[in-house]
N, C-alpha and C positions, 0 to 999 in steps of 0.2 A: 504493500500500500504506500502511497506516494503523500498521503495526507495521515494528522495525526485526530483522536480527538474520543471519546466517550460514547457521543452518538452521531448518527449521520447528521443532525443540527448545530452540533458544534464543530464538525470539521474543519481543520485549520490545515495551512499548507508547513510543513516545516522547514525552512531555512536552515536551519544548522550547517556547517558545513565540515563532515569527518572524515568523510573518504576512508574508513574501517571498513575490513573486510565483513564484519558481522552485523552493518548498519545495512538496514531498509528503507532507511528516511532516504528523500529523493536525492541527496547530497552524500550519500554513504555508498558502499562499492559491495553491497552483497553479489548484485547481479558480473561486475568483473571479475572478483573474484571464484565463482561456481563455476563461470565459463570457460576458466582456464584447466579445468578438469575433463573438460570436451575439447578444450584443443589442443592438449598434451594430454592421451590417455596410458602414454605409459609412464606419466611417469606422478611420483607422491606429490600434491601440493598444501603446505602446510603455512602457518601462521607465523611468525617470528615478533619477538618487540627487544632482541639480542643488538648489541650495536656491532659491527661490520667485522668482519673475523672471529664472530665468537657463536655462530651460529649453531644450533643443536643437532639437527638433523640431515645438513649438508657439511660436505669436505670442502676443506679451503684450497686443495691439494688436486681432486681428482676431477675432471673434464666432463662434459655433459650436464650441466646444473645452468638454474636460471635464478635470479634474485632480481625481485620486483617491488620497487619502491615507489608508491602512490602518496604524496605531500604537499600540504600548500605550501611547506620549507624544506628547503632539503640546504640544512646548515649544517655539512660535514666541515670538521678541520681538517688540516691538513695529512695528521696519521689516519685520519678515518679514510680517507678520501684514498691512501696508499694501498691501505687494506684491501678496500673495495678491486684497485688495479691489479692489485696481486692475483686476485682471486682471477680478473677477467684474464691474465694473461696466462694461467692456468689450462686455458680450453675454457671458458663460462662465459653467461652472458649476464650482463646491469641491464636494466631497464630501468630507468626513472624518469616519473612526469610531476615535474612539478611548476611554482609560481616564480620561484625565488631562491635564486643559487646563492651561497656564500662566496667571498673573494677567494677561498682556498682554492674553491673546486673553479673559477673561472680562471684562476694562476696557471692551472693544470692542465685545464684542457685546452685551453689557449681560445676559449669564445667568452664574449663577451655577449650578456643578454639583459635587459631593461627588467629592473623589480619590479614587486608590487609597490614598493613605497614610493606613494607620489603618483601613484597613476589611478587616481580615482575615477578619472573622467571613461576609462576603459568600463567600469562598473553601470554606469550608466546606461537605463534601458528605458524604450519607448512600448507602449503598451501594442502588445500583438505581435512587436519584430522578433526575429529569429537573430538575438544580438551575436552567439558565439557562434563561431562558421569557420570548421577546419578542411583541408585536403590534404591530400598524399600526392609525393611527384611522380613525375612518367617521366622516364620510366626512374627508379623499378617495379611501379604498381604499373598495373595495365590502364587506368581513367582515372585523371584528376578530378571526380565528384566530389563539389563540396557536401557537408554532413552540417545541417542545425540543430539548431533548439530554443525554446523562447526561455531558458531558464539563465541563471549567473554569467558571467561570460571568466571573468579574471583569466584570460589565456594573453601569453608575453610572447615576444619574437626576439631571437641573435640578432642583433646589429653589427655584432664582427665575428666572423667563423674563419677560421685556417682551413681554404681548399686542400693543404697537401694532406691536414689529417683527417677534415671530416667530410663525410658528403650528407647532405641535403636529402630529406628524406619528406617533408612534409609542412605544409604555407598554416599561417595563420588568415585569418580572415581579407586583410590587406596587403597579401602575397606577399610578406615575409616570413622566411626561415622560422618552425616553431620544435621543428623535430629532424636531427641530426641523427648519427652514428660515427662511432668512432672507433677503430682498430686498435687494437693492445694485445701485444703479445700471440698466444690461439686464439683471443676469444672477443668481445663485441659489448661495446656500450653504447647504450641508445639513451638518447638526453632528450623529453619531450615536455614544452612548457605550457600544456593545456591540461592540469591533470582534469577538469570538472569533465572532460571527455569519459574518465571510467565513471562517473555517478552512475546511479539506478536513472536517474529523470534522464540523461541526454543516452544513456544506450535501449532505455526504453520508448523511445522519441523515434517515431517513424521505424527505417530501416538502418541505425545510427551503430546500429550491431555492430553492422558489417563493415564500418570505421574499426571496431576493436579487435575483429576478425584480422583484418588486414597490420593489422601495426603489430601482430604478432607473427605472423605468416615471416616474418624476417627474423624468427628463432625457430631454430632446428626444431622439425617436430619428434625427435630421438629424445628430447631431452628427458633428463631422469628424474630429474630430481629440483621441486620448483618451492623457493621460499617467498610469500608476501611479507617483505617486511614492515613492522610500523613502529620503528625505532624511531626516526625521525621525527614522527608525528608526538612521541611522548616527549622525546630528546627537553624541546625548553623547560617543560614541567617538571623534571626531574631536575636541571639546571636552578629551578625556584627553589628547588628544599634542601636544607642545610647539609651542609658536607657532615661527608659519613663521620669523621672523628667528633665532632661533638654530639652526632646522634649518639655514638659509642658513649660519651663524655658522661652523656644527661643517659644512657641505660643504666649505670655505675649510680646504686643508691647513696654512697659514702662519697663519692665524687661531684655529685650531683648538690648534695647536701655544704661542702667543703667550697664551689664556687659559689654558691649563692650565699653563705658567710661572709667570705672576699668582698663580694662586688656590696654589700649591706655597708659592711665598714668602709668601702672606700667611700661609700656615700655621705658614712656619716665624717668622715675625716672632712672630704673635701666641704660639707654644708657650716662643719667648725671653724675652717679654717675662712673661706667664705663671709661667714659672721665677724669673724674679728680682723681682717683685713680690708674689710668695707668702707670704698670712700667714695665721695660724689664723684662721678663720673661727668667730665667736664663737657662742654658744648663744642664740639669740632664743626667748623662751616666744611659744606659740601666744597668739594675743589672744583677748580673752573676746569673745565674743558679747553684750555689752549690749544689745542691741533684744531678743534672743531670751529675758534671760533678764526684760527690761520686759515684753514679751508673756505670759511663764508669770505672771507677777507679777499684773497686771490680770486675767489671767482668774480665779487662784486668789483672787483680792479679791469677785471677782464671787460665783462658785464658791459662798465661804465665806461670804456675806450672804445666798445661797438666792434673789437675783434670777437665775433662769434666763432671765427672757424679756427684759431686758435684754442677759442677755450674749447670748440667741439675737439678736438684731436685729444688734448689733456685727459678730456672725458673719456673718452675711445683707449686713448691707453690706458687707465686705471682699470676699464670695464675688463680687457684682454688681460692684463694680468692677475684681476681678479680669477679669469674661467681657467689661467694658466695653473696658479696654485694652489685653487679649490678642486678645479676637476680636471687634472691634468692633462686637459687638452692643448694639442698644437693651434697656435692663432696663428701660423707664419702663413697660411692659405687661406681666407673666409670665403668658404664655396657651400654648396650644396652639403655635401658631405660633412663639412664642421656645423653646418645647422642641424643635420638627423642627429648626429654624436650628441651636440650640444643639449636634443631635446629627449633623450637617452637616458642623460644623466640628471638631468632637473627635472623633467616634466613639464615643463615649462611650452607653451604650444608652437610648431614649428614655424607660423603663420607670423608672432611677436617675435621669434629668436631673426627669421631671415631679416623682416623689415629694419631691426636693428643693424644688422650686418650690412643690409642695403645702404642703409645712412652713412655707414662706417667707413664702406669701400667708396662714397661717392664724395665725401667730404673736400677730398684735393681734385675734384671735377668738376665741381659747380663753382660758380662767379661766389657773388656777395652773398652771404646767408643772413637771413631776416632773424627777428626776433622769435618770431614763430615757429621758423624751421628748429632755431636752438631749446624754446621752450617743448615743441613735440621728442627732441631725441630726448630731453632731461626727463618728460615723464616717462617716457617708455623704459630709458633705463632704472628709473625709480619703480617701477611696476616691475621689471627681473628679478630684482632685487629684493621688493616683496614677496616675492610669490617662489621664490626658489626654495 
């Protein structure tokens, strides 16, 4: 069932979004999960929530196995992430589809891919539309059909892939890159950034199946031995609760007892010592801001001489060295390509990032600039800067 609720008059639709193998809400992956039992029938497919090498029921060692990670984060470090390679270069296959890779695993693989943070606007849906919309390439599918659904969309695209190591396996809605593959060693990682594609609502959604059919057709159907992991998915939540030595600390009834002694008297030392070292604390003025009021200064110098294309340039180089050593991009080219990077990294929409750049590159091209022209780049750039 795809709604939650007591009676058919309360029926409510549920949101949540889990992607567990053992959830039925429309956002949870029973239906992905059972099918891989039908599409690998010879081999065991089991449950995991083990972090990356320590798995139960598969060898790190022996060839023929698959490990299947479903997450809105897949935030390995960097030894997790080794683990993982070991294993594929073994003979094994990775699968993972998730929102939102960590820096370790994009160091690694050498792609880089747009988060979820910051891209709200993607979430965004109109009543009726079919907002998430993937396909597979041709080849090595046989038809680039795209697959909808009127449900979440949160699916991300590579904005920078290495040809030599990956190949292109599958478009997000706007014909870029959402599903790759990568060679390691015997064996094959696939990196795919739509996971709501295994939910129950979008493979129960038409013919949407046969999107999940196909994106597996690319692992051997010999395989033996198949683990869904949802390590990942608990990973932060266990990250929130106290490191093991004080759980040990506070299990130690005598120990237990012996710190909260400690931490009483230091209370009461420091509220003693507090008491009798008590004096009025004097009135300090706020300090001035001399850089900020240098800054109003120089511009209004500028300003008031009626060189605007002067001050517009000043403006332009602080903006470029701002995107230099916030988001380490090259300014030394402003084209097309440094506005997609630029709107990659901020979220920022690509339509404000060019017009900015337009101004930028056109500044030693045009005659006299007006008041106007300089008052339009200074909001624009004030509006980046918000909103970044």
């Amino acid at each position: 069932m795809l709604f939650t609720g007591d009676n058919k008059k309360n029926h409510r639709f549920d949101e949540r979004i889990t992607l567990r193998a053992k959830d039925k809400i429309p956002y949870g992956s029973f239906i992905a999960f059972e099918s891989l039992r039908r599409f690998f029938p010879k081999a065991t497919v089991q449950v995991s929530k083990q972090e990356p090498g320590y798995w139960d029921s598969i060898s790190n060692f022996d060839p023929g196995q698959l490990v299947v990670i479903i997450s809105p984060t897949f935030n390995a470090d960097e030894q997790e992430m080794k683990k993982l390679l070991g294993f594929i270069e073994n003979g094994n296959d990775v699968f993972i589809s998730t929102m939102d890779i960590s820096y370790d695993v994009t160091k690694i693989i050498k792609c880089d891919a747009n988060s979820a943070e910051g891209m709200e606007y993607y979430f965004e849906q109109s009543a009726g539309e079919d907002l998430l919309s993937v396909s597979l390439a041709k080849p090595p599918f046989t038809i680039k059909t795209p697959y909808t659904y009127p449900g979440k969309r949160y699916d991300f695209y590579f904005y920078k892939t290495d040809s030599a190591t990956s190949t292109v396996l599958g478009y997000e809605k706007n014909d870029h890159p959402n599903f790759i593959h990568l060679k390691a060693g015997n064996g094959n990682l696939y990196l795919h950034l739509a996971p709501l594609t295994f939910s129950n609502y979008f493979l129960l959604h038409k013919n949407n199946i046969s999107y999940y059919e196909n994106l597996f057709s690319v692992v051997s159907p010999e395989t033996r031995r198949i683990i869904w992991d949802e390590y990942f998915i608990s990973k932060k939540r266990k990250q929130e609760k106290p490191s093991s030595w004080f759980n040990a600390f506070l299990n130690h009834k005598s120990l237990k007892w012996a710190l909260l002694t400690a931490i009483i008297t230091l209370m009461l030392y420091v509220l003693s010592e507090m008491r009798r070292k008590q004096r009025i604390i004097p009135v300090i003025s706020k300090p001035t801001n001399d850089s900020l009021d240098f800054v109003k200064t120089i511009g209004r110098l500028y300003h008031d001489k009626g060189d605007h294309k002067n001050l517009s340039r000043k403006m332009s180089a602080y903006f470029l060295e701002h995107i230099r050593s916030r988001y380490k991009l090259a300014t030394s080219t402003l084209d097309d390509e440094f506005v997609i990077n630029l709107h990659g990294k901020t979220g920022i929409s690509e339509t404000d990032i060019s017009e900015i750049v337009q101004f930028i590159n056109g500044i030693d091209t045009t005659g006299e600039m007006s008041d106007r022209q300089l008052a339009m780049f200074h909001k624009k750039l004030e509006a980046f800067y918000r909103n970044e």
